[in-house]
Phi, psi and omega in degrees: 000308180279332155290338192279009188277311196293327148298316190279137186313304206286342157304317191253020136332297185303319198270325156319294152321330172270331193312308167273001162250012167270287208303297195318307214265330183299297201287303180279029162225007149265154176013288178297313176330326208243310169310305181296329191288293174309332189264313177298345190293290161349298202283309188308279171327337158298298201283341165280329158288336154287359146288351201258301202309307180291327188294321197266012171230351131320285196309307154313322183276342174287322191307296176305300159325294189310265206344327197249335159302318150341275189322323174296315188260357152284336182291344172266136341317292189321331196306294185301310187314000000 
């Protein structure tokens, strides 16, 4: 009986599955693990606030550019006139 368990595959699926939800639940709740998890968490919120900074000094200096094109292309009308 227990050799034919040992040819089978889907036993050693099963046993492979508790196997990697043992190693699994050891590896995330220790230390490092938690420590690394904090620091891309960390990092991720840095490069999203430096994307939020930039896209928002870009959208200004795009802002400015309309204003002195505007501006360009009324004093070339007044010109014409």
């Amino acid at each position: 009986m227990w050799k034919d368990c040992l040819k089978c595959d889907r036993a050693w699926m099963f046993v492979g599955g508790i196997a990697a939800a043992i190693i699994g639940k050891k590896v995330l709740q220790s230390k490092t693990t938690r420590e690394l998890c904090v620091k891309t968490v960390a990092q991720a919120m840095k490069l999203q606030q430096d994307a939020q900074t930039t896209f928002a000094n870009i959208k200004e200096e795009a802002e400015d550019i309309c204003c002195d094109a505007k501006k360009q292309a009324t004093a070339a009308c007044d010109c014409e006139q």
